[in-house]
C-alpha positions in Angstrom: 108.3 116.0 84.9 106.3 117.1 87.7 102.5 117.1 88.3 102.2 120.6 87.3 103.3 120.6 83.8 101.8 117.5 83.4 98.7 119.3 83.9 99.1 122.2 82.2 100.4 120.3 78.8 96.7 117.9 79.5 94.7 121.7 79.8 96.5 122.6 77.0 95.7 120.0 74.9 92.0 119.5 75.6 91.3 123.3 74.7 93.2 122.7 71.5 91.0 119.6 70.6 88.0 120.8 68.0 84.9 118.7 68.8 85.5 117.5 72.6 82.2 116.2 74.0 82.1 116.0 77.6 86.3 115.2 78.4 85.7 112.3 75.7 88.7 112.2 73.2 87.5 112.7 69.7 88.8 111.1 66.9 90.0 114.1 65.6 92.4 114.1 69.0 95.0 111.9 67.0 97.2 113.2 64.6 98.0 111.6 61.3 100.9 110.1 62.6 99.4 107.9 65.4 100.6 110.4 67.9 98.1 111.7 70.5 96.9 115.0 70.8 100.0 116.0 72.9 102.9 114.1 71.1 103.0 110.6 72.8 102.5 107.9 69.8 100.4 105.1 70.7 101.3 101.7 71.0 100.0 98.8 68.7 97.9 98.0 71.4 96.3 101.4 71.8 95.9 102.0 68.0 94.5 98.3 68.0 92.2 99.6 70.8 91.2 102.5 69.1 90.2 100.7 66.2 88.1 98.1 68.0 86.3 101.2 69.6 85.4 102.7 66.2 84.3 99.8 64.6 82.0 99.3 67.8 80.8 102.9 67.3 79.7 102.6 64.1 78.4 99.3 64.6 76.0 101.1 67.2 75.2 104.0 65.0 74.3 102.1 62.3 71.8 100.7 64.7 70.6 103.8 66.0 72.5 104.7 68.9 73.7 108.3 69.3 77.6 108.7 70.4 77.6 111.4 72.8 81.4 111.2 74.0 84.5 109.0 73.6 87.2 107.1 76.2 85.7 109.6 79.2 88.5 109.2 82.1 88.4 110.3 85.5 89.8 109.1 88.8 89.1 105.3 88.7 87.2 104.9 85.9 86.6 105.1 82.0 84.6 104.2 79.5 85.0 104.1 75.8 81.3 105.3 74.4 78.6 107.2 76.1 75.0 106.6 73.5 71.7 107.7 73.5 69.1 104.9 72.8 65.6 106.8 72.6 65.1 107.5 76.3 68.3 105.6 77.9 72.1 107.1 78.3 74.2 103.9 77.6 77.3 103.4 78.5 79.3 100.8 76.2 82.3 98.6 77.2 84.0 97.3 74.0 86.5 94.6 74.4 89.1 93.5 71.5 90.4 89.7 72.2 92.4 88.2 69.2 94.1 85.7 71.7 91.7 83.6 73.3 94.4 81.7 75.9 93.2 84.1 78.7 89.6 83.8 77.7 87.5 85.8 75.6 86.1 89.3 75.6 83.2 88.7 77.5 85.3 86.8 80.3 88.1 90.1 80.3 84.8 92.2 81.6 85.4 91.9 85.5 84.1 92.6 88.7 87.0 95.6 89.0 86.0 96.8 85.4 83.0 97.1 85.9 83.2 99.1 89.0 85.5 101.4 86.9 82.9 101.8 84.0 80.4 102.7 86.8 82.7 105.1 88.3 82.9 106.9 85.1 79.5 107.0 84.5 78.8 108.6 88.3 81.3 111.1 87.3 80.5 111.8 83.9 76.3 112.1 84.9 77.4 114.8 87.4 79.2 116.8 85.1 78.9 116.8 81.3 76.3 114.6 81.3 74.2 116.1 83.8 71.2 116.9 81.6 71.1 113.2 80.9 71.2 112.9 84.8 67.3 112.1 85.2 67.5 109.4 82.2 67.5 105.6 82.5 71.0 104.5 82.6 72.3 100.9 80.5 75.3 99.3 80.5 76.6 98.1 77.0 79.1 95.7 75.8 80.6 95.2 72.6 82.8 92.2 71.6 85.6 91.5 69.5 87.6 88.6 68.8 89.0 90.2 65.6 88.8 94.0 63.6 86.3 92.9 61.7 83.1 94.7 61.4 81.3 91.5 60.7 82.3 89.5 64.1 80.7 92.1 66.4 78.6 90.9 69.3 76.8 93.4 70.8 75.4 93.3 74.4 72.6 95.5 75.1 72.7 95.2 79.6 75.3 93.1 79.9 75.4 94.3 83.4 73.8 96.4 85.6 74.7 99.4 88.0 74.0 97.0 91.1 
């Protein structure tokens, strides 16, 4: 398949997504059957993923925190949520880590990651985003070592922009 029709199938299926907040995938982008909203089913991985980042969200919502947008992509980034905490856009990194031989979930947060969260978060600011352009930007972490809404750590500025 080339580029093109790639492209066109990824238009395609973003205009057919109800509820799309700034090129985040909403929930409602997966179909009952664990396929995505343009056929390919997800791995155990991804589903596991996907679960990890909605426990996380409502973990944060229950605290207060506003999801504005979901897994935003662009050219050398992502990042799973985008929240509003009164006066700061927060950008949230959520890590899932059931095997702890390569380290934990704080430890899978590198240098390279978070250049790519940061990336997103440039490009996101300057488009969706940009009326939160002007706001106070934090960067979130929430950890995981198992789908269980009860062994959540949350990270409020686990790193920093710099």
């Amino acid at each position: 398949m080339d580029d093109f029709d790639f492209a066109a199938r990824r238009r395609a299926a973003r205009a057919a997504s109800p509820g799309r907040a700034g090129g985040g995938r909403s929930a409602s982008a997966t179909a009952a059957d664990g396929a995505d909203s343009i056929g390919a089913r997800r791995t155990p991985a991804q589903a596991r993923g996907a679960a990890a980042e909605a426990l996380a969200a409502a973990h944060l919502a229950a605290r207060g925190l506003r999801i504005v947008a979901r897994n935003v992509r662009c050219r050398g980034g992502e990042v799973d949520l985008i929240c509003l905490d009164r006066a700061h856009v927060v950008f949230v990194e959520v890590r899932l880590r059931s095997n702890l031989r390569y380290g934990g979930a704080a430890e899978s947060i590198t240098a390279a990651k978070r250049r790519r969260v940061l990336i997103a978060a440039q490009w996101w600011l300057g488009g969706a985003g940009r009326r939160f352009a002007g706001a106070a930007c934090r960067f979130d972490a929430v950890l995981l070592d198992a789908l269980d809404a009860d062994r959540i750590t949350w990270l409020p500025g686990a790193f920093d922009a710099g």
